[in-house]
C-alpha positions in Angstrom: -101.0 11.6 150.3 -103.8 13.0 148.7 -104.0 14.9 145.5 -105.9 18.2 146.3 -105.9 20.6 143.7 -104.6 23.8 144.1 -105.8 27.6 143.9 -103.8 27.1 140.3 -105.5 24.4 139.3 -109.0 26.1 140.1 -107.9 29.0 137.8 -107.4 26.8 135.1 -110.2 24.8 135.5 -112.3 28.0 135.6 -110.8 29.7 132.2 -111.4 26.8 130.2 -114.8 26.0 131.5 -115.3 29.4 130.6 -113.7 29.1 127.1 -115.5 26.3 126.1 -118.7 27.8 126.7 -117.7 29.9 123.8 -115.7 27.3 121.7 -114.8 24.2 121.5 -111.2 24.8 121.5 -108.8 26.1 123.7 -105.1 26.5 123.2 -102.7 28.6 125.6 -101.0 31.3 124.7 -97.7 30.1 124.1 -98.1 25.8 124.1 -95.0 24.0 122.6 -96.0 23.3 119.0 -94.5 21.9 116.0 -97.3 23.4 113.9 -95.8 26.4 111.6 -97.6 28.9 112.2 -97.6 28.3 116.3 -100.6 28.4 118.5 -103.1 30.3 116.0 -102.6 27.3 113.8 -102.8 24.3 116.1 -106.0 26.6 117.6 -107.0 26.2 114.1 -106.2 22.4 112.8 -107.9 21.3 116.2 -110.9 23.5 115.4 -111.1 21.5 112.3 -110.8 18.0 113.5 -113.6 19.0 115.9 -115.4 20.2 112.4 -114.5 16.7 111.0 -115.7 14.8 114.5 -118.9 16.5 114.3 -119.5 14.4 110.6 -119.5 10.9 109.9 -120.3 7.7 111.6 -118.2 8.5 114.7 -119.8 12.1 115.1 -122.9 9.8 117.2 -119.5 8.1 119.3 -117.6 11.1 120.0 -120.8 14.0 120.6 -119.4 17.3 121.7 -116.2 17.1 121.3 -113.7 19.8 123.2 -110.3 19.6 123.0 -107.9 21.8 125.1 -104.0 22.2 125.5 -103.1 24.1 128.6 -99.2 24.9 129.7 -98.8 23.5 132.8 -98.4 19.8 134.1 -100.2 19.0 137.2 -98.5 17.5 139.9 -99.9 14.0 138.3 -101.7 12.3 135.6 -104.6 12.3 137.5 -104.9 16.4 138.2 -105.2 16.7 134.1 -108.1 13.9 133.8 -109.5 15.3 137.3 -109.6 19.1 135.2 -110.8 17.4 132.2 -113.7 15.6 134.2 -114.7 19.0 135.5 -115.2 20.3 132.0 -117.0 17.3 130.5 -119.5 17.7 134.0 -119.7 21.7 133.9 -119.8 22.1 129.8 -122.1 20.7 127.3 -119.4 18.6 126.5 -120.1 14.5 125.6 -116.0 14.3 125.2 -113.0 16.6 126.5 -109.1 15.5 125.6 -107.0 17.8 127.0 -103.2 18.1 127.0 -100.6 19.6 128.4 -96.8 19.7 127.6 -95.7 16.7 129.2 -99.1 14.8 129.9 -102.5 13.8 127.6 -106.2 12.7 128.4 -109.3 12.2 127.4 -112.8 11.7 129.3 -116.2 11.0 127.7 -119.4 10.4 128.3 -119.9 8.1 125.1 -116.8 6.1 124.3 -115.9 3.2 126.0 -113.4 4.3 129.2 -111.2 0.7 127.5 -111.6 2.4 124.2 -110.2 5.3 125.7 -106.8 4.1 128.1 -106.3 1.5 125.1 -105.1 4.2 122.6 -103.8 6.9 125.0 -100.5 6.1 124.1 -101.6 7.6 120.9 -102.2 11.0 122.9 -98.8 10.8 125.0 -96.9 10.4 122.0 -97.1 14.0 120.2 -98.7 16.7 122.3 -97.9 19.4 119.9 -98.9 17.7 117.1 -102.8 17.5 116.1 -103.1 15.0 113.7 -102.0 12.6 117.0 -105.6 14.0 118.4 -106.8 12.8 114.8 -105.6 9.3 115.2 -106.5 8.8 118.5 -110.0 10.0 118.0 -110.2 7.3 115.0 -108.5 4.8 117.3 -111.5 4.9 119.9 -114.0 5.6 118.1 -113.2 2.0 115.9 -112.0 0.2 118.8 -113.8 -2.9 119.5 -113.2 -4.9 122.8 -111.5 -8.0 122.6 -115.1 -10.8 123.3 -113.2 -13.6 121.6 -111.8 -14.9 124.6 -114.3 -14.2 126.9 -117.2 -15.6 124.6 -114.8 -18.7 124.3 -114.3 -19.0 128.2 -117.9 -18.7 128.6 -118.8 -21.4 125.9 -116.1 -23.8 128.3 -117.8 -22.9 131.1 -121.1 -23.8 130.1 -119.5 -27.0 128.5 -117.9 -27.5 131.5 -121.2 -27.3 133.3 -123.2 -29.5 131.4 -120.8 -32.7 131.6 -120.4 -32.1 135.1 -124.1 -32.0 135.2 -124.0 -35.2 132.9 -121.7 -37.3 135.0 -123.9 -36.5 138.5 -127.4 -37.5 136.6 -125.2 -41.0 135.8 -124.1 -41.3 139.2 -127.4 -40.9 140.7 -129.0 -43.3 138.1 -126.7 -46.0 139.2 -126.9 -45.5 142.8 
């Protein structure tokens, strides 16, 4: 089964490629939102987390940031983050989350793709609610990748190496 978009999909793909030609966010009339004063003020708190990305030691991380929330769920995950890849290609966009009601994702051209699926549980949990855009922004844009272990496997490895090596050149000396 393959997961080919549909004329809907298109048409939202198309209004916020659009939208975010003009801003850099975009929030549907009518989203689900815990924010008093409804969809004017979540359009408004994520226009100023954008503000806030653009500053700081993670504005170089994050770039052009656009952030979108949009009221339907695609058939899958992978519709939304197929839309939001279309926006970060077709937009001067370095990084695009979008959301809908039921489903979250982000795409970038700068952080990490790790950095990104390892705090999208940050994004699923409160779609309405910006300040879980905040955190997860802060989340991977401070995320380091876990190179203990696989500086310590390497380090065995080349341990490993070198007493095999060690025991061969001691074999052949005897022989």
């Amino acid at each position: 089964m393959t997961d080919s978009p549909s004329p809907h999909t298109s048409d939202v793909t198309a209004q916020l490629i659009a939208s975010f030609n003009d801003a850099p966010v975009y929030v549907a009339e009518g989203f689900p939102t815990e924010v008093e004063s409804g969809t004017a003020g979540l359009s408004k708190e994520l226009k100023e987390i954008v503000e806030a990305a653009t500053k700081g030691e993670s504005a170089s991380k994050i770039g052009n940031l656009k952030i979108g929330y949009i009221n339907n769920d695609g058939p899958m995950h992978n519709s939304l983050r197929d839309i939001a890849q279309k926006i970060l290609d077709q937009t001067n966009a370095d990084t695009v989350i979008l959301k809908s009601p039921n489903q979250a994702t982000a795409v970038s051209e700068n952080l990490p793709r790790f950095a990104i699926e390892s705090n999208a549980k940050i994004l699923y949990g409160a779609n309405s609610n910006p300040g879980a855009t905040q955190e997860f922004l802060q989340q991977a844009t401070s995320y380091e990748a876990p190179t203990g272990l696989a500086n310590i496997g390497v380090l065995l490895a080349l341990l490993v190496a070198a007493l095999i090596t060690s025991l061969f050149n001691l074999r052949n000396k005897r022989a």
